[in-house]
N, C-alpha and C positions, 0 to 999 in steps of 0.2 A: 397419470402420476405413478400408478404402480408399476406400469410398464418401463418407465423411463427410468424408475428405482431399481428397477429387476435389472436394466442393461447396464447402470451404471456400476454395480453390484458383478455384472460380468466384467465389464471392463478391469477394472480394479483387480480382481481375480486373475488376469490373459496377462497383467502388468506383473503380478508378482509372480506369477511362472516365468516368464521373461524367454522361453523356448524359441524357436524358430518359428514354430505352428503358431504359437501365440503373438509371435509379431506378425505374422501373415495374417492372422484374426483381425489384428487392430487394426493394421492397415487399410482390410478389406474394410469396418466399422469407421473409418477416419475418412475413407471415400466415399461412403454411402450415403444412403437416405434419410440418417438418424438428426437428432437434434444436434443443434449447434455446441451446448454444453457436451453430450456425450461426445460427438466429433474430439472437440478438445480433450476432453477425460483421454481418448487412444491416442492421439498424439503429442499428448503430454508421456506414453505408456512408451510408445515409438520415438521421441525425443530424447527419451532418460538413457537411449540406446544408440542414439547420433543416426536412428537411422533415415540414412538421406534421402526415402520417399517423403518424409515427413514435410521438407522443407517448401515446397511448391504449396502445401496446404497453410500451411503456418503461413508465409508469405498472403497468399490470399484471405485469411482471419484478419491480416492486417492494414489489407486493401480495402476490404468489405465489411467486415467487423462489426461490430458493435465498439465503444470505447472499451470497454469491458475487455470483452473478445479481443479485440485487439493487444489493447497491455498485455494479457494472458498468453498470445500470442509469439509477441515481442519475447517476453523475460525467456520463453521457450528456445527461441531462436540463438540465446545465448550458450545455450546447450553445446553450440556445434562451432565453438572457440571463432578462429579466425572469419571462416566461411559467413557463420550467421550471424559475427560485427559485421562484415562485409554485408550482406544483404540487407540488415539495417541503417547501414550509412545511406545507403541508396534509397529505404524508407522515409528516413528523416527529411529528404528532398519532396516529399510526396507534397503534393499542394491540398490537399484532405487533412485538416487537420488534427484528426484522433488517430491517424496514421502517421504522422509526423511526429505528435507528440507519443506516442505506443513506444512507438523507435527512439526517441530520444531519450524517454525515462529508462528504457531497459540501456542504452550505451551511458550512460549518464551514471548506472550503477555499478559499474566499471570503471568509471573514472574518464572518459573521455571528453575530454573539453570543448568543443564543437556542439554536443549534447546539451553541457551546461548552459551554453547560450542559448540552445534555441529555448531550451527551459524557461529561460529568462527573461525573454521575449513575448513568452505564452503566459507566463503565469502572472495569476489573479485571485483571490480571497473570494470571487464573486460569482465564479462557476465551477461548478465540478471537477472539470478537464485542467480550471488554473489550479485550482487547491492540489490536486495529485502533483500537477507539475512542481509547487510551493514544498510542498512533502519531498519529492524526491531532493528539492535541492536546500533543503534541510537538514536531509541524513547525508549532506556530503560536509556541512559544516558550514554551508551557506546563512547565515546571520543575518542581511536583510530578508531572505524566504522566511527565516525563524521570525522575524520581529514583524511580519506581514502575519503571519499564522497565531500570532499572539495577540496581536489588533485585533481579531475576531472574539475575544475571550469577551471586550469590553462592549460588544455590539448590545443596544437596547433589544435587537429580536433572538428571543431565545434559540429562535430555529439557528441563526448565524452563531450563535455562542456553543449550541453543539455541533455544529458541522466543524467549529475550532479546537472543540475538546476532541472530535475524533480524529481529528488532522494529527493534533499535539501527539495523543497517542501512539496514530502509527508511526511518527517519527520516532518515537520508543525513547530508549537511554540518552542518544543523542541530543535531546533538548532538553534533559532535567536537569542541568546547571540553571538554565533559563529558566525551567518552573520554579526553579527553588528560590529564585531572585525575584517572582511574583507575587510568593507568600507573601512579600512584604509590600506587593503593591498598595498604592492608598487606593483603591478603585475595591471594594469590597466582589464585585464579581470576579476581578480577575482572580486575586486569596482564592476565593470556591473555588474556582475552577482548575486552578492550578493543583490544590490541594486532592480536589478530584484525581487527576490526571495522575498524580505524581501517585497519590493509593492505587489506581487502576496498574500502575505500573510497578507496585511493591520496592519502589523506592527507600530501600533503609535507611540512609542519608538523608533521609529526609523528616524522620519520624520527630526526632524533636523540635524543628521548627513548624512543623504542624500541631504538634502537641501545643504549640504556646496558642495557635489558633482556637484552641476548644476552649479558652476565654475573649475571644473575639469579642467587640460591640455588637458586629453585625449578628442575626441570627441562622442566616443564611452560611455564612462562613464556618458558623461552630459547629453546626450540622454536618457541613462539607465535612471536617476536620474528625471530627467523632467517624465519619462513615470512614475516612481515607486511613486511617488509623490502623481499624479493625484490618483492614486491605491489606495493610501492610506486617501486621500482625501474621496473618493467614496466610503470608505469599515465606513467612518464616524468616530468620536471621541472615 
């Protein structure tokens, strides 16, 4: 652990000198024997710089990957405009599919429609890999992904109700019209959760219809409302 603290800590370092020596450093660190995170920490360092060893490794993060790794990968490859949409279109064919999908969230963030569908195709409320897909095609304005990601708010198992509140979240500003039209839900978990969501995201617009929640019936709700408050308070005017 301390090791890999120590290298990452270098890497980081070889990133902001940005020298010639220091992309030769990453380079050599992005090919080597190290861990898979440090690998990406240098070629995220060698990406921010277009430079085109990078692309063969980034490529194979996204063949062999992990889901993770891969996405991570992908968004990277975006780095390098035409070229690495191009080498992702080619991914999105990939019959693997956290490699299909890697590719298609990072083209899909761009706007490219081919993307949007495979998204569409994959995504689900039910797995990991569908809810990222649901996510990205939420922050394009995507309404049914939004109103599938909000389904989850009403789940009886708490674990699915936070895997919804953290969805909602990364979708950020883009679905807080729709949280804010939940406060009013009659479903007393979706109100929390919403009202969660919307304080986690310092929502000012939102402050007095939460406010009217810290008279809620429910007690769960007014508790939300009291915590989302403060959040919104703290995150300032």
């Amino acid at each position: 652990k301390e090791g890999e603290d120590s290298q990452r800590k270098a890497v980081e370092a070889l990133k902001l000198i940005g020298s010639r020596e220091a992309q030769k450093i990453l380079a050599e660190i992005a090919g080597g024997s190290f861990s898979a995170d440090i690998r990406l920490k240098a070629l995220e360092g060698l990406s921010a710089r277009r430079h085109p060893g990078a692309i063969p490794q980034l490529i194979a993060f996204c063949q062999k990957g992990t889901e993770r790794q891969a996405t991570e990968a992908a968004s990277l490859l975006l780095r390098y405009g035409r070229e690495g949409q191009e080498r992702l279109k080619s991914l999105m064919r990939s019959r693997r599919r956290p490699t299909a999908l890697a590719a298609a969230r990072a083209l899909a963030s761009v706007g490219f429609k081919d993307a949007l569908e495979v998204l569409k195709h994959q995504s689900s409320p039910r797995s990991a890999s569908g809810i990222q897909a649901l996510i990205t095609l939420a922050k394009t304005g995507d309404k049914d992904a939004l109103e599938k990601l909000m389904e989850l708010l009403k789940d009886g198992d708490p674990r699915q109700r936070l895997r919804g509140r953290a969805a909602l979240f990364s979708v950020g500003l883009a679905g807080a019209p729709r949280l804010m039209e939940g406060l009013k839900d009659p479903n007393p978990l979706v109100r929390a959760e919403c009202a969660r969501i919307l304080g986690s995201l310092g929502v000012q617009q939102a402050r007095e219809e939460i406010a009217r929640l810290t008279t809620d019936p429910d007690e769960t709700v007014r508790a939300a409302a009291v915590s989302a408050l403060a959040l919104i308070r703290q995150a300032g005017p």
